[in-house]
C-alpha positions, 0 to 999 in steps of 0.5 A, a space after each residue: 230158174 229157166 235161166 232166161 229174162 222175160 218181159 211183161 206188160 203190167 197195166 192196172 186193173 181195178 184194185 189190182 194189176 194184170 200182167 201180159 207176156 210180152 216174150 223173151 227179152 234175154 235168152 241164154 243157152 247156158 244152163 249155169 245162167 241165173 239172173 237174180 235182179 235187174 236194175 236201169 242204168 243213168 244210160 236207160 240200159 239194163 243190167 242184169 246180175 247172173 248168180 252163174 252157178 252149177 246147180 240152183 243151191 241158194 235154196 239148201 243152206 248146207 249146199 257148196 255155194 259157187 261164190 267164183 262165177 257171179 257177174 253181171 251184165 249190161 244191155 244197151 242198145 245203140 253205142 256202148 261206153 261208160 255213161 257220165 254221172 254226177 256224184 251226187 253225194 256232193 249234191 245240196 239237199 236243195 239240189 237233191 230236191 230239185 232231181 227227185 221232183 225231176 223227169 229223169 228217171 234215174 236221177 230222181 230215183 237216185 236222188 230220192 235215195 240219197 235224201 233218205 240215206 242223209 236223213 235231211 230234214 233242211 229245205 229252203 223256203 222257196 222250194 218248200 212253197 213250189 212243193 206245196 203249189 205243185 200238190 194243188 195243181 191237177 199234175 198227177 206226176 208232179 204231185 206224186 213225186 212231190 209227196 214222195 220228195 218231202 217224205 224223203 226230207 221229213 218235210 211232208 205235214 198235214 196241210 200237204 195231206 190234205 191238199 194230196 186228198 183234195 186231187 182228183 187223180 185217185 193214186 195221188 190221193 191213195 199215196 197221201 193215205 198211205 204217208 200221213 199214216 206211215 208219218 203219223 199226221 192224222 187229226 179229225 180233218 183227215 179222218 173227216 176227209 177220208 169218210 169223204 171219199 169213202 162216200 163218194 169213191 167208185 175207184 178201186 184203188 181208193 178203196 184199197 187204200 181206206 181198207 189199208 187205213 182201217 187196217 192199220 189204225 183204230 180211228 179207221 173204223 169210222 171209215 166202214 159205215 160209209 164204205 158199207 153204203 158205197 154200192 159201186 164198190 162191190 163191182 171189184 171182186 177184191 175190194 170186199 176182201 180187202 175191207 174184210 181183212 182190214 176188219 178181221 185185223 181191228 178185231 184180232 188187234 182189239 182194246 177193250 174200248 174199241 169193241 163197243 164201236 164194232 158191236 155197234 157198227 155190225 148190229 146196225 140192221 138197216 146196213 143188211 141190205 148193202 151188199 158189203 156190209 152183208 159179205 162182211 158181216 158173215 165174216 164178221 160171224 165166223 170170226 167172233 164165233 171162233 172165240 179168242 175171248 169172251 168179249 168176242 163173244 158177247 160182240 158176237 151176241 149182239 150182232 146175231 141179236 139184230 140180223 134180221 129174218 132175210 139172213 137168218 140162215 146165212 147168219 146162223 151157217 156162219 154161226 156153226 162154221 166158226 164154231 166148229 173151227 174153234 171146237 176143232 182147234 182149227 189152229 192151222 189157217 193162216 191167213 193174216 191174222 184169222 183164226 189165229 189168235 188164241 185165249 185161255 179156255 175158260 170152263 162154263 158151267 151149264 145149269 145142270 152143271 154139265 160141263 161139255 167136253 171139249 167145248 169151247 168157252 163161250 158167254 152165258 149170253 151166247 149160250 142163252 141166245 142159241 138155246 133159245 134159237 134150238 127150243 124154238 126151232 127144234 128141227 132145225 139141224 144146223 142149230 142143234 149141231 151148234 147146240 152140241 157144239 157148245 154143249 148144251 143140254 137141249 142139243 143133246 136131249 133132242 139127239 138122244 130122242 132122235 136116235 131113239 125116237 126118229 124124231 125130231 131128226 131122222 136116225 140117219 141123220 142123227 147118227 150121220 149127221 149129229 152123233 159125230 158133233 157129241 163127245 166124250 162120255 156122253 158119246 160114249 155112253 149114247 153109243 154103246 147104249 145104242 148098239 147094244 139095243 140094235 142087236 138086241 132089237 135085230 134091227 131099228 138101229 142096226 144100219 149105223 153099227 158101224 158108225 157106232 163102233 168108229 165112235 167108241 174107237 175114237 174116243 179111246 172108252 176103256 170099255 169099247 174092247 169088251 163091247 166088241 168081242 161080246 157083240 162080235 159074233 151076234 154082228 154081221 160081216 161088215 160090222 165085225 171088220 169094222 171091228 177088226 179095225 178099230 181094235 187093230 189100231 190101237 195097240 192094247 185093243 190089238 192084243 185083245 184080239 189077237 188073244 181072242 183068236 188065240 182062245 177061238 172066241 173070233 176065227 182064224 180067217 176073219 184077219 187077213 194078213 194084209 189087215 195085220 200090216 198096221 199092227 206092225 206100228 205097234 211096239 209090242 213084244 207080245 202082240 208080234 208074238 202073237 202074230 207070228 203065231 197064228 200067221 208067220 210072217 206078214 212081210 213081203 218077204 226076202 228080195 230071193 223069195 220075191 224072185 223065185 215067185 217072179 220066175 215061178 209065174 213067168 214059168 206059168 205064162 209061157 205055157 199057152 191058155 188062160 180065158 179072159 172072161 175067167 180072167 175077167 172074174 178073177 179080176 172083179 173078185 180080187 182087184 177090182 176092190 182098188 183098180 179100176 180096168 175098162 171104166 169098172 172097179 173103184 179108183 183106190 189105186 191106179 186105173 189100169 186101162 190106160 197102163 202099159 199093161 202090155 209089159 208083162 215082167 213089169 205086170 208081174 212085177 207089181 203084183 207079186 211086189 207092189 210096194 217096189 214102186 208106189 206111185 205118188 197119188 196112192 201113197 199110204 199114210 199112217 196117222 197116228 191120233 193124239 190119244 194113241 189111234 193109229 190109221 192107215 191108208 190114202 189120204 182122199 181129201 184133206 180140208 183146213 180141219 179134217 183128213 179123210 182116209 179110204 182103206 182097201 174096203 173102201 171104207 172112209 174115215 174122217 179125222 179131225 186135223 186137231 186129233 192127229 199126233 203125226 202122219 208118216 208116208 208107209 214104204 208099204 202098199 195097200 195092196 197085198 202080196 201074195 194076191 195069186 197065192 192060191 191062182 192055179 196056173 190056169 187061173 194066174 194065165 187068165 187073169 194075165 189075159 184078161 189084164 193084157 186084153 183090149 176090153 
């Protein structure tokens, strides 16, 4: 894509590589110049393919590819000319051998490739006994071009592989591993041999190879205990990584039988002071606890059975992760198999018969040992948000307590914190209970209303609508918008709104008509005509309509006046709820101080119009739930589970990732029209004064 070639120095680094520019090998001045591969010539020189195409349209498949301009050159030093070749199709399988064993680069590879494409499997006996002689030699170039020369004949067998494992260089041994598995020669001599160097190893790159074996077969799991003791291991960063995605892929690739080796290996409890074992295990945790069958989980009992009381804690946070992601149906994550293997839920009947809704299927032991840990622990807030999120009745009983009590639990976090982990009708009813008492106690509770209120609208309760407009009046200004909100954003409830504003149950002026904008996703005949009535038209109006306001207030600037500290209040009443303008104001939208504001028409613009242009970051979004909840706003943080929503109250809302049916970019800014409607010339020229001042 820069239609340039550049070159790189690549040296190894641990388990890994790194990379060092080295400049510009080949620098083109035609923007049509697109190499696409690069290969060396049997003459070392270098040739380049140029796909040469007007525009890069490889990546649209509907694009009109250029198939004429394609070509391809070559970069030599010293003379030019055609370089002499073999043929080597004419070449004996002997003689193809002999030239992958070889020091030319170009032969041997080619040469390699040939003995692939042949598919031979015939070498002479001379030849088959230099090879073996060449592995136990201490040359490492040798070695390696004689296991990849008998790969390529089909010729490589188990005493070869061990012979490779035996070397001293560590890539000789990783390429042994990694073709004894591809062509399938493993016995107990080379598992035998592999614990070996896991035991002994300080070579990262050793390392990755054990880590790919274990990944890619069963017996591998023999391999983790002595890696696990390996301290020198963990000095590479990367190594602790490969190994657990090598685990993570045992675990999702499972049989039956093999569970009982990892429910052994990871309830060892004198491993827990290996570092590796420690990372690993609480990875171990999260994943088991995300639950794709109940044999997972009683895995998953036994391992936080033997964690002993130093990781406690650490255990237990991984615990409520991996639960949590499985109750959120966190079916998003990709990274290689994690999290995205998925089993029937199988429904689990508490002793009371309660039956936790959306929960997910756990074991009667995994129930039992966390109910044990919540009644002994039972102001540990982490172990009752993992009761909740299985559904136990023990979890609940202490929420309920707490919101009613303030104890065990403070109600903040009872309600911040706790509430949120309850669904369903025991959600329901625990919320609506609670903010009826609030009113009526006038206090106690009456601080969490509004989380109350988001409680009811998320779980859809038939009931919510009547709750709001009989508590309506009796909450304060917060709480009704709160309110407002929530009714407005499904479709039935915004026709129980608009109704109460038609029969003056809610005034008039409690909606304002940029908070009608969401209505419009509804598709309701009867909720537009509503609207219509009791606010005209909420859109911004015609292109002639915005025109004639431009010229209206351009007519208002060119007078003289205006004062910048009435401006400057202006500002903080009407704008500072989303800009920010010399360090104050919140930052919903664009901060203006470092703006051209200086362009007055452009000013101007964005203010009688500002959904004309919308900068990319303070892109609304409309997110419409799975049970019918439309939301509107800027996406302010989005995480693998969840997408938080700021409005223009500043008011935050968390949704559950799972929950949402779709998100749509709105064509439609937050910030409402019409914003100077009621300015006076006066007071539009002080706004404009203070905006264009210097502070």
């Amino acid at each position: 894509l820069g239609h340039n070639i550049f070159m790189w120095d690549v040296d190894a680094h641990g388990s890994t590589v790194r990379a060092t520019d080295r400049g510009t090998l080949l620098r083109s001045n035609d923007s049509w110049f697109g190499p696409t591969d690069i290969c060396i010539g049997p003459d070392g020189s270098l040739f380049v393919s140029d796909f040469h195409d007007q525009r890069t349209s490889h990546p649209d498949p509907d694009a009109k590819w250029d198939r004429s301009n394609g070509r391809i050159y070559r970069v030599s030093t010293g003379e030019t000319g055609t370089p002499s070749t073999p043929e080597l199709s004419a070449f004996s399988t002997d003689l193809l051998f002999e030239m992958a064993m070889g020091d030319d680069h170009w032969l041997r590879e080619q040469a390699r490739v040939m003995l692939h494409g042949r598919n031979a499997t015939s070498l002479s006996g001379e030849l088959a006994e230099r090879a073996g002689k060449m592995l136990a030699t201490n040359n490492t170039l040798g070695a390696l071009r004689t296991l990849w020369a008998l790969n390529a004949v089909d010729r490589l067998k188990a005493n070869d592989i061990q012979l490779a494992l035996k070397h001293r260089n560590d890539h000789v041994k990783s390429w042994a591993i990694r073709l004894a598995i591809d062509n399938d020669l493993l016995n107990p001599r080379f598992w035998k041999a592999l614990e070996g160097i896991a035991e002994d190893t300080q070579l990262p790159v050793e390392a990755t190879a054990l880590a790919d074996a274990i990944r890619r077969r069963s017996e591998g799991i023999s391999l983790l205990k002595p890696l696990f003791t390996n301290e020198s291991l963990v000095l590479d960063s990367r190594v602790p990584l490969l190994v657990w995605w090598a685990v993570e892929n045992r675990i999702s690739q499972a049989e039956e039988a093999e569970y009982s080796g990892l429910a052994d290996l990871f309830s060892n409890s004198d491993l827990w002071k290996h570092s590796l074992f420690e990372t690993t295990t609480l990875r171990v945790i999260r994943r088991l606890a995300f639950g794709s069958n109940t044999t997972e989980l009683e895995v998953l009992t036994e391992v936080l059975k033997a964690v002993p009381k130093s990781h406690a804690d650490k255990a237990r946070d991984a615990l409520r992760l991996g639960i949590s992601e499985r109750v959120n149906d966190f079916a998003s994550v990709q990274q290689g198999t994690l999290f995205t293997q998925f089993a029937e839920v199988q429904e689990v009947q508490e002793a009371q018969g309660d039956k936790p809704a959306r929960s997910i299927a756990v074991s009667e032991s995994l129930n039992l040992f966390v109910r044990e840990q919540v009644e002994e622990r039972r102001d540990d807030q982490t172990w009752v948000e993992i009761g909740l999120m299985l559904g136990l009745p023990i979890a609940k009983e202490l929420l309920q307590a707490s919101i009613v009590n303030g104890s065990p639990f403070s109600e903040e976090t009872a309600v911040g914190i706790l509430l949120p982990h309850l669904k369903g009708e025991q959600a329901v009813k625990l919320a609506s209970d609670s903010i009826m008492q609030s009113v009526k106690a006038n206090g106690g509770l009456a601080s969490h209303q509004v989380t109350f209120i988001e409680v009811l609208a998320n779980e859809n309760d038939m009931n919510a609508p009547d709750i709001f407009l009989v508590l309506y009046k009796e909450l304060q200004a917060d709480r009704q918008q709160a309110i407002r909100t929530a009714m407005l954003s499904r479709r039935d409830w915004a026709i129980r709104l608009l109704h109460a504003i038609d029969s003056n149950r809610i005034p008039k002026e409690h909606i304002k008509p940029a908070d009608l904008r969401i209505a419009a996703v509804h598709d309701s005949s009867e909720l537009q005509s509503l609207i219509q009535k009791h606010y005209g038209s909420i859109s911004a109006g015609t292109k002639e309509a915005t025109l004639a306001l431009m010229r209206k207030y351009n007519n208002d600037l060119r007078h003289s006046g205006g004062e910048i500290a009435a401006g400057k209040t202006l500002f903080k009443k009407h704008c500072a709820v989303c800009h920010k303008l010399f360090g104050e104001g919140e930052k919903i939208g664009p901060d203006l101080t470092n703006e051209n504001r200086q362009d007055r028409a452009a000013l101007l613009a964005n203010i009688v119009d500002p959904s004309a242009v919308i900068k990319r970051d303070y892109l609304a979004s409309i997110i419409t739930t799975k049970n019918g909840q439309v939301l509107s706003g800027i996406i302010s943080n989005r995480t693998g589970d969840t997408i938080t929503l700021v409005d223009t109250q500043r008011k935050q809302q968390t949704i559950r990732a799972s929950d949402v049916e779709s998100i749509m970019p709105s064509s439609t800014s937050l910030m409402p029209v019409n914003i100077m409607k009621e300015f006076t010339a006066e007071q539009v020229r002080s706004l404009f004064k203070y905006l264009q001042s210097s502070g």
